[in-house]
C-alpha positions as CSV (number, residue, x, y, z in Angstrom):
1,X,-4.8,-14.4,7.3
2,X,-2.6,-17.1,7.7
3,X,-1.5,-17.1,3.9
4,X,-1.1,-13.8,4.1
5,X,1.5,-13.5,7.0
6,X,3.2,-16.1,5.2
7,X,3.8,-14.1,2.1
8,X,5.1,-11.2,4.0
9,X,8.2,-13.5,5.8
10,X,10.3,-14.3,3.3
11,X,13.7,-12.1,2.8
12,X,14.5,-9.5,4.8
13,X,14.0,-8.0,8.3
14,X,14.2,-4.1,8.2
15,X,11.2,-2.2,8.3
16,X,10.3,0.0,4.8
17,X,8.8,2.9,6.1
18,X,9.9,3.4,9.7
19,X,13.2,3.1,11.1
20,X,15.9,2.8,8.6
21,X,18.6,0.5,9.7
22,X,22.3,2.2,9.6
23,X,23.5,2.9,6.1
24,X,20.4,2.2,4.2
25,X,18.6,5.7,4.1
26,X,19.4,8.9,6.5
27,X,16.7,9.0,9.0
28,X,16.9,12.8,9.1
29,X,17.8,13.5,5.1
30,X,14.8,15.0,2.8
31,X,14.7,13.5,-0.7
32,X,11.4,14.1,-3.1
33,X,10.8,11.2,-5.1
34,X,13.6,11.8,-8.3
35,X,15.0,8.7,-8.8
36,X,14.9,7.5,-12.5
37,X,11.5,5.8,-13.6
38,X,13.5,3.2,-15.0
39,X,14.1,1.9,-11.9
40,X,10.2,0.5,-11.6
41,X,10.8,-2.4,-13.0
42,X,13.5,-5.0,-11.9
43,X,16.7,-6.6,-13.7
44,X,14.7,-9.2,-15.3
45,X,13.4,-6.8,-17.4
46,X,14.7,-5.8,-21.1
47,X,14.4,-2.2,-21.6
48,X,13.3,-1.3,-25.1
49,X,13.4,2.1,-25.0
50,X,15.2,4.0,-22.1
51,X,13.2,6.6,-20.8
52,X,14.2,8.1,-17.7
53,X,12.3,10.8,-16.1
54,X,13.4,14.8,-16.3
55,X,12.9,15.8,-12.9
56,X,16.2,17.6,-11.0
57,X,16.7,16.1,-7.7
58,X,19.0,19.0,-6.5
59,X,16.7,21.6,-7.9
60,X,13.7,20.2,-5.9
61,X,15.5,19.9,-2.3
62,X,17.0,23.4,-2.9
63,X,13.7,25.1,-3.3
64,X,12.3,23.1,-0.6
65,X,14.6,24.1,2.0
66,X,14.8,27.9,0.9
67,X,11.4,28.9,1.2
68,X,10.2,26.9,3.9
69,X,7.2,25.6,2.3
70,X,6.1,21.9,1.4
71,X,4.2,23.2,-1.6
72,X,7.0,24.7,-3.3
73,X,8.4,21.7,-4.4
74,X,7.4,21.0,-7.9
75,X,8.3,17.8,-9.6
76,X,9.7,18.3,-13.5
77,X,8.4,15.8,-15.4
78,X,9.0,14.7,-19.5
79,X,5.6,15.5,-21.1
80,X,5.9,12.1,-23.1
81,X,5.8,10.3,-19.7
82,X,2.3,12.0,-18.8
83,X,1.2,12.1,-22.3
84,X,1.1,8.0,-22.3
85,X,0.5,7.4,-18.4
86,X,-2.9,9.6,-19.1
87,X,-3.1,7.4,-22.5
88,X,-3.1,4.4,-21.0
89,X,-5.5,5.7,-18.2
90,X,-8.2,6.2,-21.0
91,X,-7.6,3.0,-22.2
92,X,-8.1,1.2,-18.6
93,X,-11.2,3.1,-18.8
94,X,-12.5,2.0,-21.9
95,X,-11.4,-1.7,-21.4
96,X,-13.5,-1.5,-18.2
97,X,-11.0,-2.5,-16.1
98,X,-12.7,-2.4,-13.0
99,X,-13.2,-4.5,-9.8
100,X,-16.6,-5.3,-10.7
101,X,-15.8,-6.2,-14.1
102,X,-12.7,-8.4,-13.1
103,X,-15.4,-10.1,-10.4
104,X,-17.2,-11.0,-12.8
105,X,-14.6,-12.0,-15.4
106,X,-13.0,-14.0,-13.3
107,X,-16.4,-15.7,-11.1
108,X,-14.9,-14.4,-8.1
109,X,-17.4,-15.5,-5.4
110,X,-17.9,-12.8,-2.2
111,X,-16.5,-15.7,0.2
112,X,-13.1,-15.9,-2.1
113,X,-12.7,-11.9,-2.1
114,X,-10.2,-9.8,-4.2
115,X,-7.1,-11.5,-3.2
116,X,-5.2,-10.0,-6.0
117,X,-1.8,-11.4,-4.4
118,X,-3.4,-14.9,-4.7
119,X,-4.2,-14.5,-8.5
120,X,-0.7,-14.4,-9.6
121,X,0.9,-17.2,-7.6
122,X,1.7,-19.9,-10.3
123,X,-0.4,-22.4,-8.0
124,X,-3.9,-20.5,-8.8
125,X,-3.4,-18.6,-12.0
126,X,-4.1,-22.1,-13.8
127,X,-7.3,-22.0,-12.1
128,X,-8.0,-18.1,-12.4
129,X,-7.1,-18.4,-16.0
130,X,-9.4,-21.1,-16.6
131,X,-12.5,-18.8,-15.3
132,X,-11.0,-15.8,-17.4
133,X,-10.8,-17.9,-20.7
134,X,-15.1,-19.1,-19.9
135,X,-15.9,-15.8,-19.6
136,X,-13.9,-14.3,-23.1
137,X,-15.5,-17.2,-25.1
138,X,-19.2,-16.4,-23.7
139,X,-18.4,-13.3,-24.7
140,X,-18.8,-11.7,-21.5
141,X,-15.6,-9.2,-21.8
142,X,-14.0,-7.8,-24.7
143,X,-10.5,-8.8,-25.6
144,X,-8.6,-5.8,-24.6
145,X,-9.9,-6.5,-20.7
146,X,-9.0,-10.6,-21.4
147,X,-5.3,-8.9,-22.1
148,X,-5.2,-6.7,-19.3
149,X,-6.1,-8.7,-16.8
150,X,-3.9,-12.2,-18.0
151,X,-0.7,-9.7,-18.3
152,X,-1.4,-7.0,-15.5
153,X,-3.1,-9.6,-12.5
154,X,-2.5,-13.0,-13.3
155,X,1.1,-13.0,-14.6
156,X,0.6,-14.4,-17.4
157,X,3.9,-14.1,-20.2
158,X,1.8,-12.9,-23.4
159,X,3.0,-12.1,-27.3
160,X,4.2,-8.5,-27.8
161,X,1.4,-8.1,-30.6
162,X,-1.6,-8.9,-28.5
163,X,-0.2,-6.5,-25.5
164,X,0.5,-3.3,-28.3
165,X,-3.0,-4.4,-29.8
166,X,-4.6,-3.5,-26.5
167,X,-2.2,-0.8,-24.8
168,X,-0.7,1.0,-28.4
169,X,2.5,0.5,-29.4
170,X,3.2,3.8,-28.0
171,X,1.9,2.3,-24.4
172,X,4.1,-0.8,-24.8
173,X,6.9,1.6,-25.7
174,X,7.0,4.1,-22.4
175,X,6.3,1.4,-20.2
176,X,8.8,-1.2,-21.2
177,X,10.9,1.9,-20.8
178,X,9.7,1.8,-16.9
179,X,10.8,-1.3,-17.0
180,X,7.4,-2.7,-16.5
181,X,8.0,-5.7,-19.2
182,X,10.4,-8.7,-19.0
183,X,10.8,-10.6,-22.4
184,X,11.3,-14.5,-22.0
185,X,14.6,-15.1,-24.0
186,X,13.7,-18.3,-25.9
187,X,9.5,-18.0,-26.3
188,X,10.1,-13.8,-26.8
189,X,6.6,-13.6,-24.7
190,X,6.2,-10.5,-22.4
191,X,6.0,-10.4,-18.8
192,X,4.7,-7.5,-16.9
193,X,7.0,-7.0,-14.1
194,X,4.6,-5.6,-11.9
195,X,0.9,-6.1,-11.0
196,X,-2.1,-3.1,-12.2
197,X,-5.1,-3.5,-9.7
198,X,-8.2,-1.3,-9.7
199,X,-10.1,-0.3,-6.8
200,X,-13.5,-0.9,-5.2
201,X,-14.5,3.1,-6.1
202,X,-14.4,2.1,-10.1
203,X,-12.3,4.3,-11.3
204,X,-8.7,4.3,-9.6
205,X,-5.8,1.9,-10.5
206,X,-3.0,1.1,-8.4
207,X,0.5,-0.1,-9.7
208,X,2.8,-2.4,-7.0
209,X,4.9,-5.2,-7.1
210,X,3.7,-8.8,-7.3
211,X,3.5,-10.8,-4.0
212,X,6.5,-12.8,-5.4
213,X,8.5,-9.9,-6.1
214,X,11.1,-10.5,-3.1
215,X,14.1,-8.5,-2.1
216,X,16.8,-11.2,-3.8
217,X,15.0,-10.3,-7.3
218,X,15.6,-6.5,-6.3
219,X,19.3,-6.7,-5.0
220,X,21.1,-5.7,-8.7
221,X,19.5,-1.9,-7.6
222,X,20.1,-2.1,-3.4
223,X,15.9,-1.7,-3.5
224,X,13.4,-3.3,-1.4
225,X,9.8,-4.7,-2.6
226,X,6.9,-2.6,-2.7
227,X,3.7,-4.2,-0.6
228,X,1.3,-5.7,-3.1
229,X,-2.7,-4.9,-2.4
230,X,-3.5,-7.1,0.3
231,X,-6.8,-7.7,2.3
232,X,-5.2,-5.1,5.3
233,X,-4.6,-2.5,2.7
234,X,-8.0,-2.9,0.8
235,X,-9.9,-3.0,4.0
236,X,-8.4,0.6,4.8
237,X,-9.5,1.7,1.4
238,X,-13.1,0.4,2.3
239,X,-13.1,1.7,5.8
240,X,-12.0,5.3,5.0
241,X,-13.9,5.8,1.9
242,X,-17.1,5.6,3.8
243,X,-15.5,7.3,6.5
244,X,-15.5,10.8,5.4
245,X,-14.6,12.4,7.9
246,X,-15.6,16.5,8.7
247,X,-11.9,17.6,8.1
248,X,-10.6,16.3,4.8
249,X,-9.0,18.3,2.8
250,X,-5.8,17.9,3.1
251,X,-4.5,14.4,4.0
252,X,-0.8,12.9,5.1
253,X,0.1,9.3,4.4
254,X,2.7,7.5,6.0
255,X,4.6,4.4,5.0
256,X,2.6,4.7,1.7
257,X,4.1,2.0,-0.4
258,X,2.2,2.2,-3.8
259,X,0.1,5.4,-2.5
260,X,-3.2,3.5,-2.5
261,X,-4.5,4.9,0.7
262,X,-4.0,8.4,-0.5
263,X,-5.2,7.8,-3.7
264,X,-8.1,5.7,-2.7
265,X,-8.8,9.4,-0.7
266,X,-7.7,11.9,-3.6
267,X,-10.4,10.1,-5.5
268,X,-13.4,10.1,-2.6
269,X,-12.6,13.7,-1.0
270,X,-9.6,14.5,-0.3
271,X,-8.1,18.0,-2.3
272,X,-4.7,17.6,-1.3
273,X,-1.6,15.1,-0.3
274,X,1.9,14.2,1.1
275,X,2.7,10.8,0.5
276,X,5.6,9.3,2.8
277,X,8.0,6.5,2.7
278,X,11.8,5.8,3.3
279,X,11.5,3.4,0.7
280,X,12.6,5.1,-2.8
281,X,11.0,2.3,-4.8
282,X,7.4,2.7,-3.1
283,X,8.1,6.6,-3.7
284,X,8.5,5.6,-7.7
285,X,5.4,3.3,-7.6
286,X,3.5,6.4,-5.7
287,X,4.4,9.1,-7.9
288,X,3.3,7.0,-11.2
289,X,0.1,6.0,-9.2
290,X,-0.5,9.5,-8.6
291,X,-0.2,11.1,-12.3
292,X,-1.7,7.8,-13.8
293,X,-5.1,8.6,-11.6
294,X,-4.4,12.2,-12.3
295,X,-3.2,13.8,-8.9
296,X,0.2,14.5,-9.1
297,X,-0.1,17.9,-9.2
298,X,-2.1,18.0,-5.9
299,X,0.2,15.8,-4.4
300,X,3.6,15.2,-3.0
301,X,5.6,12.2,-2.9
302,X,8.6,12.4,-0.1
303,X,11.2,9.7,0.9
304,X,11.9,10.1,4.3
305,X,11.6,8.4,7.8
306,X,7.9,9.0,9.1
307,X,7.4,12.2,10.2
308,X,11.0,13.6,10.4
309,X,11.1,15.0,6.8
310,X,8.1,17.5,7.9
311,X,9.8,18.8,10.3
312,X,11.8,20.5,7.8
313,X,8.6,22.9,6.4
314,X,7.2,25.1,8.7
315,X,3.5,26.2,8.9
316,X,0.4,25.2,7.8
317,X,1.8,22.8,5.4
318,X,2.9,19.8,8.3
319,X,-0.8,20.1,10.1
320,X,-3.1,17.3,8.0
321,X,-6.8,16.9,8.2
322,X,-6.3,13.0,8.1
323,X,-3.6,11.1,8.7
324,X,-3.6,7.5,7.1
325,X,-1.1,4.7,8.0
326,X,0.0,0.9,7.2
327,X,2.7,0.6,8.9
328,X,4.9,-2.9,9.2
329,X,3.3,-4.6,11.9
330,X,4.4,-7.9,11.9
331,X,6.4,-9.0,15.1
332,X,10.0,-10.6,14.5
333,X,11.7,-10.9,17.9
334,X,15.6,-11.1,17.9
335,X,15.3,-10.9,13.4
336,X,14.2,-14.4,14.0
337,X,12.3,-14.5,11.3
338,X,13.0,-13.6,7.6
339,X,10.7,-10.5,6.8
340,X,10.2,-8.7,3.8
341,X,10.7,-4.7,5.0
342,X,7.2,-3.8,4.5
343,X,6.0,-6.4,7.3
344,X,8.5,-6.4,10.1
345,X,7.8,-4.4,13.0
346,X,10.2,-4.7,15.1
347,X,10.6,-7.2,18.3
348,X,6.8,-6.5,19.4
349,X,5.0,-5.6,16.3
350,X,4.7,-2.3,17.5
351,X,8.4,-0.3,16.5
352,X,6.5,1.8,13.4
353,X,3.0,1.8,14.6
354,X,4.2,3.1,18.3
355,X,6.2,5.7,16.2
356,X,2.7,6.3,14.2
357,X,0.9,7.2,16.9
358,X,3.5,9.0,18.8
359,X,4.2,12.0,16.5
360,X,0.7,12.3,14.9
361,X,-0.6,14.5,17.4
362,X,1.9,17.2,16.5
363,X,0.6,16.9,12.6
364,X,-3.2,16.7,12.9
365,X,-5.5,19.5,12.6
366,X,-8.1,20.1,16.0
367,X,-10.8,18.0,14.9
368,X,-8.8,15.8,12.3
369,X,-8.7,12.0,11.8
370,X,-6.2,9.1,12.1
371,X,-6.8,5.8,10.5
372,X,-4.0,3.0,11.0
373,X,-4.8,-0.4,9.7
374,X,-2.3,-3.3,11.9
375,X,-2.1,-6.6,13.4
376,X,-2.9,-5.3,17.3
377,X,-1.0,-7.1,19.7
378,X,-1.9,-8.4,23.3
379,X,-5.5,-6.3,23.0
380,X,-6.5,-6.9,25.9
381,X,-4.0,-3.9,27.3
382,X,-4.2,-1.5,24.3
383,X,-5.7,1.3,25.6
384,X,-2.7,1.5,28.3
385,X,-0.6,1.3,25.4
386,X,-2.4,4.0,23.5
387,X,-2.3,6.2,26.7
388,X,2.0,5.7,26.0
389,X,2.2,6.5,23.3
390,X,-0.2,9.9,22.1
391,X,1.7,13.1,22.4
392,X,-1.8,14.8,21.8
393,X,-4.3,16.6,23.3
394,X,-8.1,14.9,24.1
395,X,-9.2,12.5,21.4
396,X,-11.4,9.7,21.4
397,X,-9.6,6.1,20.8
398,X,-11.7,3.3,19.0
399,X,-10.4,0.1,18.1
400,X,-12.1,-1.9,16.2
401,X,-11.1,-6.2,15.9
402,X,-11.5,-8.9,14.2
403,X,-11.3,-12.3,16.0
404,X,-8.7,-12.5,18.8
405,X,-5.6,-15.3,18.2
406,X,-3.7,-16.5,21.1
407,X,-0.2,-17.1,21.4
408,X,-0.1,-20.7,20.1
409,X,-2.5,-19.8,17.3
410,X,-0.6,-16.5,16.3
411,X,3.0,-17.9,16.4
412,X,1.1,-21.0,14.2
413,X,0.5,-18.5,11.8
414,X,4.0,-16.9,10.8
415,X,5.7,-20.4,11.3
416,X,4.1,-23.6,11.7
417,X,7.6,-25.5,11.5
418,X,10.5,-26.8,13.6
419,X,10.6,-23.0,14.8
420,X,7.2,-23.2,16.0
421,X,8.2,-23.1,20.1
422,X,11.1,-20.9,19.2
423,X,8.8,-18.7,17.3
424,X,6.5,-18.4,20.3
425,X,8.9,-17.8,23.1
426,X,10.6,-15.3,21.7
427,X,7.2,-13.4,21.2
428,X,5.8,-14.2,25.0
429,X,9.2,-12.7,26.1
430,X,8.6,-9.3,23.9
431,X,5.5,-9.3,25.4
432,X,3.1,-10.3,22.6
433,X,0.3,-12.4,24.5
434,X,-1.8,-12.7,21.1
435,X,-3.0,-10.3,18.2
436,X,-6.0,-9.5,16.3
437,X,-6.2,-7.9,12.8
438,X,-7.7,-4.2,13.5
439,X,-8.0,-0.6,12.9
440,X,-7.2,2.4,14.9
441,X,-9.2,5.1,14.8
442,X,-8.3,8.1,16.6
443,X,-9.9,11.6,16.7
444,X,-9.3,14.8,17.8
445,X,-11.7,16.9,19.8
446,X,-11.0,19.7,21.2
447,X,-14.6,19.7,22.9
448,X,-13.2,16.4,24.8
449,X,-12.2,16.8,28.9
450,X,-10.1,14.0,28.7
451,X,-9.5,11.2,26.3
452,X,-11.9,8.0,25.7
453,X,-11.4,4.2,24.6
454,X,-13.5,2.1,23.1
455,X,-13.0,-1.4,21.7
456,X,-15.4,-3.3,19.8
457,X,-15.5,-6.7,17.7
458,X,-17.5,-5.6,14.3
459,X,-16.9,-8.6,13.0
460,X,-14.9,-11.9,13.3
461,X,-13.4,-11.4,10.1
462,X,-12.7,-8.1,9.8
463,X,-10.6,-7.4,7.2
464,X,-11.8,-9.7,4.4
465,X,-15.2,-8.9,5.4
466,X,-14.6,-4.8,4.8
467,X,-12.2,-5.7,1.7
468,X,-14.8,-8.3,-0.1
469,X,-17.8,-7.7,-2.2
470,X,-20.5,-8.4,-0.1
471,X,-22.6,-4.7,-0.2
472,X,-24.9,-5.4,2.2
473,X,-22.1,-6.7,4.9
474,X,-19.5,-4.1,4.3
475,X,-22.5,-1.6,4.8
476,X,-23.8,-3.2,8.2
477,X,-20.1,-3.1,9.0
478,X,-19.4,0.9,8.2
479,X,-22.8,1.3,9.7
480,X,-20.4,0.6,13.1
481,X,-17.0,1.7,12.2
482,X,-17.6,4.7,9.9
483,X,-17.2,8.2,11.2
């Protein structure tokens, strides 16, 4: 956990899918998705071919706010940009690009866990490598997989030929388009410019940015980095996948960065989706996601600020069966810290989450479900937090923990330099008395008198212990947490 604050605080300190600081995004303006593809990549990359999408920005927010009704909109998309995002789905597929076969590729022990964010940094990719190049000469994968993984998780920069041999020239084409690919101006090898991970149900892939994709390698386009996959965001995957909840239909999530969480859903059983984020580069990454795993036309991608751009649509369309959320948790009192957007949450941790909780009950179905993965601070007085903060009627509260941290060991963690006291003052005087990684589970029952709390430690570990590989664990653990 420590590492994986650490690679959260380093640029900037404005929260990506909450509360949009003046001038960056209007926190009551309604934009779907329609920014140019192109824009996926970064400006290290060298566009081959230039292929920006046909959807009509103006078109879609005009139909939107005529009729009334979020499933109106309709995005316009170039049929060559499907035609090769569902080509190179097929060819994921066949490579067997799958969690289990990258475990095993890459002798990934169930202590280590998938820290995909780990097996890019230069100071373990020698190592992963090493594993990856044992496994191809036993024989163990075929070479289209050794590709895919060395470009798409460990970073590696790779010949054009070998990359068209395993994706098709026609692949290479449409995604260096995407800017997906950087090309090394002396060696010529290819970069991806963005990290391909597939998930624990073995058939879903999720595109984000690498963990050392930081805001200054963003700034040419004004746009923010998109979380990568990390242990919090794979644990939700594992925790609501067993979850299946009674209501599930139709599903709402917030700050959604890549999309993972709804497509994690969209491929267990969910039908439908709305997709949220103020960021417009996580609302790129989530409409690829979406058509590359083949729901984007169950599915709607919106940039806005929380709940505030369904407040537009009236009807059925804003009441979800389950709302999903991973918001920025991380506390940074006074922007004392140097954040990337997706992890700061505000002076106390709790400026999105609060917001989270706040306007959910006015969005979820009687009987619906809420799942927020975060960093919960000073536990010990949640539940009269919680009792703040829902605008609902009765619903039962659980909160489930890993290990708790106190002050010392939690400001330790996001700084263990000369602005170590510094660090912790400011956070004892916004009220942060320690933290534990967690889930909130929240459920609405109409059959409830009043509302109930629960807390409970599943396990010391939580996260890693839900996002590993360890069957029997993870199922002892759902055993306790799933609903």
């Amino acid at each position: 956990m420590c590492c994986f604050l650490r690679l959260i605080l380093t640029s900037v300190s404005t929260p990506e899918c909450g509360f949009s600081k003046p001038g960056l995004w209007s926190a009551n303006s309604l934009t779907l998705s329609t920014a140019p593809l192109s824009l996926l990549g970064h400006e290290q990359a060298v566009p081959l071919v230039f292929l920006p999408t046909k959807t009509t920005g103006r078109v879609l927010e005009e139909q939107g706010q005529q009729s009334g009704n979020l499933n109106s909109l309709h995005e316009i998309w170039a049929p060559e940009e499907l035609a090769s995002l569902k080509k190179l789905k097929g060819i994921l597929v066949q490579a067997q690009f799958t969690e289990a076969m990258v475990v095993s590729a890459l002798q990934v022990d169930e202590y280590e866990g998938m820290s995909y964010n780990l097996m890019s940094s230069p100071q373990n990719a020698d190592s992963y490598l090493a594993r990856l190049q044992f496994s191809f000469d036993k024989g163990r994968i075929k070479e289209n997989l050794y590709t895919i993984i060395r470009l798409f998780l460990l970073h590696r920069p790779m010949p054009r030929t070998e990359i068209e041999k395993a994706l098709s020239t026609e692949v290479f084409v449409v995604l260096s388009g995407l800017h997906m690919f950087s090309q090394d101006k002396i060696s010529g090898k290819i970069t991806s410019t963005v990290q391909m991970v597939p998930l624990s149900d073995g058939k879903s892939h999720v595109i984000t940015d690498f963990h050392q994709t930081t805001k200054h390698s963003l700034e040419n386009f004004n746009q923010y980095p998109v979380m990568y996959l990390g242990v919090d965001s794979l644990a939700l995957v594992a925790y609501t996948r067993r979850a299946t909840p009674q209501k599930r239909e139709y599903i709402l999530d917030l700050c959604t960065g890549s999309g993972v969480q709804a497509i994690a859903q969209l491929a267990n059983y969910a039908k439908r989706a709305v997709l949220i984020d103020i960021s417009m580069r996580a609302t790129l990454f989530a409409r690829v996601n979406l058509y590359l795993n083949g729901y984007g036309y169950n599915s709607k991608v919106l940039k806005g600020d929380l709940y505030t751009v369904l407040d537009l649509f009236e009807g059925d369309d804003n009441l979800f069966d389950v709302i999903t959320a991973n918001p920025p948790y991380l506390p940074n009192p006074q922007n004392i810290l140097s954040m990337e957007l997706f992890g700061d949450g505000g002076s106390d941790g709790e400026r999105i989450l609060s917001a989270v909780v706040k306007g959910a009950g006015s969005h979820i179905e009687e009987g619906g479900s809420i799942f927020i993965v975060a960093n919960l601070m000073s536990v010990n007085t949640y539940e009269e937090r919680l009792r703040k903060w829902w605008n609902g009627g009765p619903a039962s509260f659980e909160m489930y923990r890993g290990h708790i941290w106190s002050l010392d060991t939690y400001a330790n963690m996001m700084d263990d330099g000369e602005r170590l006291e510094l660090i912790r003052k400011a956070l004892e005087e916004n009220g942060v008395l320690n933290a534990a990684a967690g889930f909130l589970f929240i459920k609405v029952s109409p059959n409830l008198a009043a509302s109930t709390y629960k807390v409970v430690q599943p396990h010391t570990h939580l996260w890693p212990a839900l996002a590993g590989f360890n069957e029997h664990l993870q199922d002892e653990l759902l055993d306790v947490i799933g609903r």
